[in-house]
N, C-alpha and C positions, 0 to 999 in steps of 0.2 A: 786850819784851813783845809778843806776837803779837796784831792784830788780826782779827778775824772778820768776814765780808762783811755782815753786818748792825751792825756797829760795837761788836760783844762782844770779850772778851778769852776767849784760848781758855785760859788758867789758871783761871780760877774757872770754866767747863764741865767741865776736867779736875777742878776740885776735888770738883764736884757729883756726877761720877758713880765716885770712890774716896774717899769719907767716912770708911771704916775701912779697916784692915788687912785684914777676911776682904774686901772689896772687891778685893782684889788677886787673886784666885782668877777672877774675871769678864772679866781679860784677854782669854782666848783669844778668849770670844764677843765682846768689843767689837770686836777685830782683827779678828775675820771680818764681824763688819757692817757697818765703815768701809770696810772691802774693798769688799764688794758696792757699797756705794753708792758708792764712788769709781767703780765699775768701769762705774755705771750713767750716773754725770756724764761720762764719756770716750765712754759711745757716743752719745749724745746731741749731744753735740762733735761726732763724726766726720758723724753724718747733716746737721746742720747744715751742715757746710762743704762736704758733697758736693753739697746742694743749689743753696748758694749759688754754688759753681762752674758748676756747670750753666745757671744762669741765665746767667751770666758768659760762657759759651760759645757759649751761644742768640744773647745780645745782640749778640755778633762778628760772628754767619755771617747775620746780618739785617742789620747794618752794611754787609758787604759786596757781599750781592747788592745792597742799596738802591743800592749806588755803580757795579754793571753794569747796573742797569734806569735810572738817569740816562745813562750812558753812550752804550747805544740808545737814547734816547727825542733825545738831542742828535743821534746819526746821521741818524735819520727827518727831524727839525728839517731838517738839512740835504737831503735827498734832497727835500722839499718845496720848499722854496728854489729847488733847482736847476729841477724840473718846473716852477713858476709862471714864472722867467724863459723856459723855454723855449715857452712858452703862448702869452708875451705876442707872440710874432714867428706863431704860428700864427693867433692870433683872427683874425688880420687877413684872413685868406684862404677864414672858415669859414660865410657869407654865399650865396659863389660855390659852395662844394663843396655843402653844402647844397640849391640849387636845383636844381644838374645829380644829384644824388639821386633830388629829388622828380621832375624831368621825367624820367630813367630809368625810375622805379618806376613813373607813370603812363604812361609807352609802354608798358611790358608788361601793363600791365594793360588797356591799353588792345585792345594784340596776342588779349590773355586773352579779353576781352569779343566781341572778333570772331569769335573762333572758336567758344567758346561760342553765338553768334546764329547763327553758319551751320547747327551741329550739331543747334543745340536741339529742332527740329521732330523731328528724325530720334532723335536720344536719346527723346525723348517716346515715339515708338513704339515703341519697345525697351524701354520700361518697360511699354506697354499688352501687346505681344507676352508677354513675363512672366507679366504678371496674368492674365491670358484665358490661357496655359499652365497654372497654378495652377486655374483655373476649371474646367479638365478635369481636375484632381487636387485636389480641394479637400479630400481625408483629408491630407495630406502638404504639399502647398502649397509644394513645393523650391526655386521660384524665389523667396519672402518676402524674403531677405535681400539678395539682388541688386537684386534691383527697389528696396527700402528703401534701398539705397548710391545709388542710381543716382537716384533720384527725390528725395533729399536734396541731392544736388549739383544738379540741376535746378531745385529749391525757394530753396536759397542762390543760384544764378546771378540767380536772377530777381528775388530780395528785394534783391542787391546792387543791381542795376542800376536799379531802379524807387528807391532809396536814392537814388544817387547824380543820377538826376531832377530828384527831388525836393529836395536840396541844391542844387541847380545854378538852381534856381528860374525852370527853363525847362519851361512845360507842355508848348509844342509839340508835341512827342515824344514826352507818354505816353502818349497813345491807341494812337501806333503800337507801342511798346513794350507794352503791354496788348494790343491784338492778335495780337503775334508770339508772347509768350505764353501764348495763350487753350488749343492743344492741351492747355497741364500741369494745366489744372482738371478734365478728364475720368479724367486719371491720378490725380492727387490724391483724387479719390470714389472711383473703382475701387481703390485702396489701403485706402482707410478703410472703405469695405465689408469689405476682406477682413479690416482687423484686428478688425474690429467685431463679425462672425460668430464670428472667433476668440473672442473676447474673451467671448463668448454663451455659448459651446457648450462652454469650457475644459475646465470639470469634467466632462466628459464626456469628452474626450478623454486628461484625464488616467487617468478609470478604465478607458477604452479601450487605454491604454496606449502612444498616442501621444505619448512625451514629444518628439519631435524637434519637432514642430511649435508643441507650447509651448515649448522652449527658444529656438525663434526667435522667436518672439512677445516672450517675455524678452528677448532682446536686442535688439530691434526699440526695446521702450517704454526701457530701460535706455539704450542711445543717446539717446531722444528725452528723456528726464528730462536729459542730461548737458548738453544743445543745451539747454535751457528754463533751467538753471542759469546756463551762461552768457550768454540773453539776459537774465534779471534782472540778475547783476550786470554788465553792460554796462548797464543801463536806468539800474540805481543808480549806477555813476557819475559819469553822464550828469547824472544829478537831482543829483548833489552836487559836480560841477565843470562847469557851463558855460563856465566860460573859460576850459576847454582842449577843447573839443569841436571848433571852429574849428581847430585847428590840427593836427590829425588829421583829413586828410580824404581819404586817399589809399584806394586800391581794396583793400579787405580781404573777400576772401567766408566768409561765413559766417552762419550764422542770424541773422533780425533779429527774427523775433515767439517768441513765446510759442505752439506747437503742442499743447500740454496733451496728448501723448499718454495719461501716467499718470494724471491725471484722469479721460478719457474710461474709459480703465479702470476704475477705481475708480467712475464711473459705471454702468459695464455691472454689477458686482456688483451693486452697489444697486438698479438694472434687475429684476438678475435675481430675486431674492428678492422683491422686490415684486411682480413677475409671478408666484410661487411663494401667493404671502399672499392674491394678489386671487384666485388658484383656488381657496383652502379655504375660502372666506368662505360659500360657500352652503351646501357642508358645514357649516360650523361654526353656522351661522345656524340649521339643520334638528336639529342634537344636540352641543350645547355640551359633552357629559362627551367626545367624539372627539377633542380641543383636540389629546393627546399623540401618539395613534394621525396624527393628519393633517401633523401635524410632525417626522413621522419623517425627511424629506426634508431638514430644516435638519440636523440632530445628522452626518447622512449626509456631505452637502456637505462641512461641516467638518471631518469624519473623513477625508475623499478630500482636503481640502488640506492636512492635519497630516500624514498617511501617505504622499502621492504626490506632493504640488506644490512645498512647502520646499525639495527638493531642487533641484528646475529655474529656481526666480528667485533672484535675487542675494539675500544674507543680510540687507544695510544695509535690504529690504524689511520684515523680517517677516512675509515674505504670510500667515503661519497668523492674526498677531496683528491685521492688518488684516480678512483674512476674519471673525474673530470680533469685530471693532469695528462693522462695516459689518451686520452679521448679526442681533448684538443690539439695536443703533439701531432695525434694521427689527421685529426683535419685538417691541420696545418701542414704536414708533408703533403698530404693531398692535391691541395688548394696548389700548395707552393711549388708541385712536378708542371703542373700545367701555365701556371706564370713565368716558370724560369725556360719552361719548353720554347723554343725556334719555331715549331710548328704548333703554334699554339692558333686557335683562327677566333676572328672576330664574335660568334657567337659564344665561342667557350669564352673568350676573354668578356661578356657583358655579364654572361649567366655566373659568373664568380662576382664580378660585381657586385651586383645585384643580390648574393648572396649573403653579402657581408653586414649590413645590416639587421637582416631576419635572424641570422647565426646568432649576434647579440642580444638582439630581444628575447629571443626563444631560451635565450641561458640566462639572462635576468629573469624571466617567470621562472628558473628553476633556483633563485635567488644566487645565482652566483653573477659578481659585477666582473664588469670591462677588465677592471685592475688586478682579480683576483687569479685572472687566466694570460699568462704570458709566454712569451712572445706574442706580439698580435697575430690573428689567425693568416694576414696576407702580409707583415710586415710594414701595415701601413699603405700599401702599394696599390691604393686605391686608384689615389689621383693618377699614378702613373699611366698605368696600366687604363683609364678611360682618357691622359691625353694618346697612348698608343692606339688605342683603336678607333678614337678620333684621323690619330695619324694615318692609320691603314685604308681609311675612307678616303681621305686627302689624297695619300699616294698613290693608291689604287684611280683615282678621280684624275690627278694629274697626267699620270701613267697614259692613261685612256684617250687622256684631249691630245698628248702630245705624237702618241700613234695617230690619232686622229688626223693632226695638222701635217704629222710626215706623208699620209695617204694624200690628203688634199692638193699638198703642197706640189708632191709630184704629180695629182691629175692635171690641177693649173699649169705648173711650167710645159709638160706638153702638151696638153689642150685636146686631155682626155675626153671627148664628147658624152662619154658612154655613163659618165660619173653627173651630167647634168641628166635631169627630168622636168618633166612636166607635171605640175599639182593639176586638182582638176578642175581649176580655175585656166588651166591651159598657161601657167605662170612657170619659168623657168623657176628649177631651185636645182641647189645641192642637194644628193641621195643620204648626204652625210647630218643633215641638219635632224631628221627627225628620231635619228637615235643614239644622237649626244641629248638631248631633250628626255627620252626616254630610260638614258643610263642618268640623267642627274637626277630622276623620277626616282629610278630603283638606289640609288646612294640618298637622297633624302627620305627613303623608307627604311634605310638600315641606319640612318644617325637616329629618325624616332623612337626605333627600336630600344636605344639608350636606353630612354626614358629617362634624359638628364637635360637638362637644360645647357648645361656647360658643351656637351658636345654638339649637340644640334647648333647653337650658336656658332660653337667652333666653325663644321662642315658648312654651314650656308655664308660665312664669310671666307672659307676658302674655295667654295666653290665660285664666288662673287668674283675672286680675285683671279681664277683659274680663266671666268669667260672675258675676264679685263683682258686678260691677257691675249687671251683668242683674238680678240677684237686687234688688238697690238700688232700680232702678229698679221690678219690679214693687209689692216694696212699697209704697212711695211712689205707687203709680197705684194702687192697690189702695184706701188708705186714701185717697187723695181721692175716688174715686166715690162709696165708702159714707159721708162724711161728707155728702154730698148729701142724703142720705137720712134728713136730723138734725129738719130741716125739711120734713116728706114734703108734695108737693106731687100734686095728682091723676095730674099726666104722670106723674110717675118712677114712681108705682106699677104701670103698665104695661110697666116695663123692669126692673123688681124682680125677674122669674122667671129674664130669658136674665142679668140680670148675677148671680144666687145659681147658675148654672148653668154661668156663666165662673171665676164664684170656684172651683166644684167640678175644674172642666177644671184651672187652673190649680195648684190643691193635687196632682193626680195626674198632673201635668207634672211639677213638682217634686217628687215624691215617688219618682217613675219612675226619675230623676236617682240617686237613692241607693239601690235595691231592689235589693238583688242574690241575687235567687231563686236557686235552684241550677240547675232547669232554664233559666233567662236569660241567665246571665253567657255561654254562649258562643255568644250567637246575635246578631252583630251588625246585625242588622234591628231585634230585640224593642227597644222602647220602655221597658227597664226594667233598671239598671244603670249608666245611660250613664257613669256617672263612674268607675267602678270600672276599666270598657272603656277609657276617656278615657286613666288613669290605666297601664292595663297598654298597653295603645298605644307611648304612650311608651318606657314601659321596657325593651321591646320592637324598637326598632327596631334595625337596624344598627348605628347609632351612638347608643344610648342617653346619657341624662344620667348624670352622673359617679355613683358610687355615693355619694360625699359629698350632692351634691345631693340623691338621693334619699331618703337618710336625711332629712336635716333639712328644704330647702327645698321640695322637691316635700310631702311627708309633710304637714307643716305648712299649706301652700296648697289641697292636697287635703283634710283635713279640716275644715280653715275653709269651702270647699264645701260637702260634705257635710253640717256644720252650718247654712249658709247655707240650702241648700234643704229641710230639716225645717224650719228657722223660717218659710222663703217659705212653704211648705204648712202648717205651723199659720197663721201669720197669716193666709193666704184660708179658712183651714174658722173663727179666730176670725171673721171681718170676715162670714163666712156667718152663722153665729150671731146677731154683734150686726147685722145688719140686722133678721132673723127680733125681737128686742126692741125697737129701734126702729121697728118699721114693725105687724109683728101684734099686740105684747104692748102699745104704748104704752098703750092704756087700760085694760087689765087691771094694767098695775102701779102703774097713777095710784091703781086704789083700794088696793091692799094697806094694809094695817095700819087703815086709816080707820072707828072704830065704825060697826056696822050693817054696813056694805057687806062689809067683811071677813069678820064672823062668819057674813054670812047668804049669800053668793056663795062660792062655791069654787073661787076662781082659780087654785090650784098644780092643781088639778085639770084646768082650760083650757088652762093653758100644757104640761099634761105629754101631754095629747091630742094639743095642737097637735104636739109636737116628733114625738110620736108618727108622726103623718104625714108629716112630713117626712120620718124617719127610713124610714119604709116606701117612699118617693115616691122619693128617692135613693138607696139601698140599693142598688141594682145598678149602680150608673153609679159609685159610688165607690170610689178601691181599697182593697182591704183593708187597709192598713195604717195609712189615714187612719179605718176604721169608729172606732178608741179614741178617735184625737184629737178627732174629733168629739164624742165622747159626753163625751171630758175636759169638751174648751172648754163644752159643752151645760151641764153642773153647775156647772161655774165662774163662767161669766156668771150662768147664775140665781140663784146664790149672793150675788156680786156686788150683783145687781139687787135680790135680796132684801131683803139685811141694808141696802142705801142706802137702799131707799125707807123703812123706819123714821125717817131723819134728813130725808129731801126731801118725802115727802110731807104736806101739808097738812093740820091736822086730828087728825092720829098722838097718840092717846093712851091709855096702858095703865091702869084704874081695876083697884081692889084686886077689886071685887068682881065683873069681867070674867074668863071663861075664856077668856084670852087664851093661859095655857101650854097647853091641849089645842088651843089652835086652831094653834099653834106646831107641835105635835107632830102635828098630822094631816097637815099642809103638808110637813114633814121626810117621814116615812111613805111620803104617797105620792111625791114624788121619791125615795126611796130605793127604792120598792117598781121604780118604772120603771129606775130605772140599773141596780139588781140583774140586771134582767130581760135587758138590756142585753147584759154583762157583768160576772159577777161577780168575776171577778179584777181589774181596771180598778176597780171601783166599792168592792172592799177597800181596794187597795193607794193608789189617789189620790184616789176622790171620799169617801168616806166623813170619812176623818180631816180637809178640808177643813171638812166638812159639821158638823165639833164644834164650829164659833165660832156658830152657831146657839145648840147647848146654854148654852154662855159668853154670851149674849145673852139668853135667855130668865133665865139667874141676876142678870144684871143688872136683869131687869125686876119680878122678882118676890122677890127678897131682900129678908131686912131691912138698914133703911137702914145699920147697924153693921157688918152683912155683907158691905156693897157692896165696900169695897178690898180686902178676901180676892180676893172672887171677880176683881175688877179683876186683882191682882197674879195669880192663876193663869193669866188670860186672856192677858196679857202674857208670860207664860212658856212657853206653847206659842205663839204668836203674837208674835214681838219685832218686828214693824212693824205693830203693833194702832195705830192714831190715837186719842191722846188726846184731840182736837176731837168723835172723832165718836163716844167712849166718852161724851162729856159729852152731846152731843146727845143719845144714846140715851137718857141717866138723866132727860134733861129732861122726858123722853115719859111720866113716870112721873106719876100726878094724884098726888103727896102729894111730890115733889122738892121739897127745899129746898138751902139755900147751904150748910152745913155737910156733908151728903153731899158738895157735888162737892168742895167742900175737902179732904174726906178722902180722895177718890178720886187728888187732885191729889200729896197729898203722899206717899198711896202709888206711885204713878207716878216721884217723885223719889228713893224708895227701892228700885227694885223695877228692875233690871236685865234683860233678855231675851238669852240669848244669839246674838249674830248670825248668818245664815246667808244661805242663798236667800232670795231673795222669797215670802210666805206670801200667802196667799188673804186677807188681813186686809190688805196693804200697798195692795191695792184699792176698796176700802173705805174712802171719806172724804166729806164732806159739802158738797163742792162737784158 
């Protein structure tokens, strides 16, 4: 019975796969699948054993090189062997060879040094003969590299010799040796003159097109770079074996210092550019926008050593990438004396600005990038340096308003006359208005200067916030004077006419601010517009603010202005006003409403005369477009003053059998007869319908008591900041008030909604 490589029996596999008789039909395909797959187990076999031959073969021929590289390494063994015994009979002798070496090599060198000291004087002048040939031909300079050989070997002769002194630690001698030397120091400056001129003048010679004179120049500092190599690493030796310094001490000529020709080089650029920078400074000092125009000479330079010089110095230099390391450094000191400078002023700070962009592009055309040139040329200190000069418009701007408002401020509290004028409209104004107007003129011409958006944006929103402030400010001085005038004292009544006459100036300053007549807007002298002007200025410039800006920020700052100073100019014609009620009217409204005095005096009749005068007295001196507000504020206060002195003054009582509504109504009458006169459209459209809490007050006074919270609630309804305090004081004024009227007043009131809006003529109106 056959077993299977997994421990099956291949009789019941065969039985599994011919179950029946049609099973016998399935033959052929089983024979060809056993097929395949045996045929697949055979190749498999064969890659195996080929593989593993190969290994087998591999591992032979590594066998037996292994056993020819022992074979040689035993030879060599032996060839060692042999050399070490044959050594050991020579050591013995190598003490003796060694010395007669050393005493060889210093008789010649000794032979060396003599002939050298006889020569020297006379080589010295064949180097000066040279130089002074070259001085008559200083375009060309033929004899540079001869002299350079020759004054090299001279230079070494005498470095060894003063070495070798100096080791020998016998002074004696070096004075004399110092003076036999002395002619090579005259040669030595007459050389370095000449490289040094060279070294000045290059670029010029290169555009002159002298390369021969610079390729020896080139080889001149090249030689001396290879000489300064090897005194370092000779120096560093030196420094890191001492104890073998000693024992090398035999005559070897050759450079012993460090000649830094390529330094002095590289000096001279630096030189020269900086020579270049201290010429433009007076230029630049005189017109900071010239910055690009004046450093045309840098771009140049570097252009004549990208295109003419690379080729004539050695490669390992880079001299292009040097030139422009050396170059921008200097520009960069430059730039950077006058950003770090204290006294640095607003044009030099824009003209650097403004610089630093063209600096980049101008060095990209000469193919070198941003990244390639470091430190940046201003450190970055772009933004700063334009929000600074931003800031120096600002504080300068500040600066200016706030001297401004200390002058004002002190001509207003004493009621300096000499500081009002007449425009020649015959209109009172401040002297002061037309050259704050003029300086925010000349500070909106130096932020366009920018030519940035960011600062023009800057200065026109802090200039926005500077006149916010003005405006702040007068208010506030405005209502402290007249509040002086609460408690009128004999003096202030003497300074009552020039401060009702400051008030006046000051309303038609700021009214001026926002008038923009048609014949006005284009006259920038006229006194009338200024904000509009202020406004188109700006927009206006070269470099205007961004059209974003415009839209929103400007837009919005400028109209909060323009509100700003209607409200400055109402508040000084109200503050006129309530002076004109605290100072003339006081005892004419102490009596209002008061029996007897009331019925039998004619006070709305005094006060309307009075105003009357005024109104004639000021009339030409005011601008036209305050004559309404005046006459508003005029109705409002008396109005005001009116319907309060019912709750304040003393004595106020309305009896049933008093004509107290005709006295009501003659009072109405004649202020209406006067505002009509006035202005009738003003006295429809504002004072009139103000003028109905009158009527609503008279129905208070004279209603039956049933009647009261009707009228209550209707009054409340055209009126929704009517004071229920001083609706109650009113009713109290009544001789027959009792407690059950204000209750019903009250409850109407808790019923009785107003709907909210502006402020009404009744929200003023209260009993304190």
């Amino acid at each position: 019975m056959a077993v299977t490589t997994d421990g099956g029996v291949a009789i019941p596999r065969i039985a599994d796969l011919l179950r029946t008789p049609d099973d016998l039909e399935k033959l052929a395909s089983l024979k060809t699948d056993i097929a395949r797959k045996k045929a697949d187990v055979d190749a498999r076999l064969r890659e195996g054993l080929g593989q593993h031959l190969e290994s087998t073969q591999n591992g032979m021929s590594t066998l037996a090189e292994g056993q020819k590289l022992v074979g040689q390494i035993k030879d060599e063994m032996k060839s060692i062997h042999d050399l070490c015994e044959q050594a050991q009979a020579i050591r013995k002798d190598f003490p003796q060879i060694d010395y007669l070496a050393r005493v060889h090599r210093n008789f010649e060198a000794t032979r060396a040094m003599q002939a050298g000291l006889d020569s020297f004087e006379r080589d010295c002048g064949e180097v000066m003969r040279l130089l002074e040939a070259d001085e008559q031909d200083e375009r060309d300079q033929p004899h540079l590299l001869e002299a350079h050989m020759k004054l090299t070997k001279l230079r070494d002769f005498r470095d060894e010799a003063l070495d070798q002194i100096s080791r020998a630690k016998d002074e004696s001698l070096r004075h004399t040796l110092e003076d036999w030397f002395a002619p090579l120091e005259p040669a030595i400056n007459l050389f370095n003159g000449h490289v040094g001129a060279i070294c000045l003048s290059i670029l010029d010679l290169v555009q002159s097109g002298n390369d021969g004179l610079v390729v020896r120049l080139a080889i001149v500092l090249h030689a001396e770079e290879k000489n300064d190599e090897r005194v370092r690493a000779l120096l560093d030796a030196q420094k890191d074996h001492q104890d073998l310094v000693s024992k090398f001490t035999s005559f070897t000529f050759g450079p012993k210092t460090i000649r830094g020709y390529k330094d002095k080089f590289l000096e001279s650029i630096e030189e020269r550019v900086t020579g270049q920078f201290e010429g433009i400074q007076e230029d630049f000092l005189e017109d900071p926008d010239k910055l690009v125009k004046l450093t045309r000479w840098f771009f140049t330079d570097l252009l004549v050593v990208k295109q003419g010089m690379q080729k004539l110095f050695p490669k390992k230099w880079k001299i292009f990438k040097t030139y422009v390391t050396i170059y921008h450094k200097t520009m960069r000191a430059f730039l950077m004396s006058y950003a770090n400078s204290q006294d640095i002023s607003p044009p030099q700070m824009l003209g650097i600005v403004h610089f630093i962009d063209p600096y980049y592009e101008r060095m990209a055309k000469l193919g070198i990038t941003k990244d390639e040139v470091s430190p940046h040329v201003l450190d970055n200190r772009e933004g700063d340096m334009v929000r600074e000069y931003r800031n120096l418009i600002t504080k300068a701007l500040t600066s200016w308003i706030d001297r401004m408002h200390v002058t004002d401020r002190k001509h207003f509290i004493s009621r300096n006359m000499e500081a009002i004028e007449q425009d020649a409209h015959g209109h009172f104004r401040t002297k002061t208005l037309g050259d704050m107007w003029r300086m925010l003129h000349e500070q909106t011409d130096l932020a366009g200067s920018s030519q940035r958006e960011d600062v023009v944006e800057g200065v026109m929103s802090s200039m926005c916030t500077a006149l916010k402030s003005r405006q702040q400010q007068w208010e506030r001085l405005i209502a402290d004077e007249v509040d002086k005038y609460k408690n009128t004292a004999p003096e202030l009544l003497e300074t009552m006419q020039p401060l009702q006459e400051y008030l006046l100036a000051i309303a038609n300053d700021n009214i001026a601010c926002v008038d923009d007549s048609p014949d006005m807007v284009n006259d920038i002298t006229a006194q009338a517009g200024y904000l509009t002007r202020f406004r188109d200025h700006f927009f206006n410039l070269s470099t205007p603010p961004s059209a974003r800006f415009q839209s929103t920020n400007a837009q919005t700052e400028v109209e909060a202005l323009r509100e700003g100073y209607v409200d400055v100019a109402t508040h000084a014609m109200a503050s006129f006003v309530r002076l004109i009620f605290m100072v003339d009217f006081k005892t004419i409204t102490s009596d209002l409403f008061i029996p007897n005095k009331w019925y039998q005096e004619k006070a709305m009749e005094q006060i309307i005369s009075t105003f009357d005068d005024y109104i004639g007295d000021y009339h030409a001196v005011l601008h036209p477009s305050l004559q309404d507000i005046l006459i508003t504020e005029i109705a409002d206060n008396l109005l005001v003053v009116y319907l309060t002195a019912i709750t304040r003054n003393r004595g106020v009582k309305f009896r049933r059998q008093d004509p107290f509504s005709a006295r009501f109504r003659d009072d109405v009458l004649a202020a209406f007869d006067f505002f009509q006169k006035q202005n009738p459209e003003v006295f429809n459209e504002s004072i009139k319908p103000n003028w109905k809490a009158v009527n609503y007050t008279v129905q208070l006074l004279e209603s039956d008591k049933m009647a009261v919270p009707g009228v209550y609630e209707a009054f409340k309804r055209d009126f929704w900041d009517l004071q229920l305090s001083w609706v109650e004081a009113v009713l109290k004024t009544r001789d027959e008030w009792d407690r059950n009227m204000i209750n019903a007043v009250k409850r109407a009131a808790a019923g009785t909604y107003g709907e909210r809006g502006m402020e009404t003529i009744m929200g003023k109106v209260t009993i304190k």
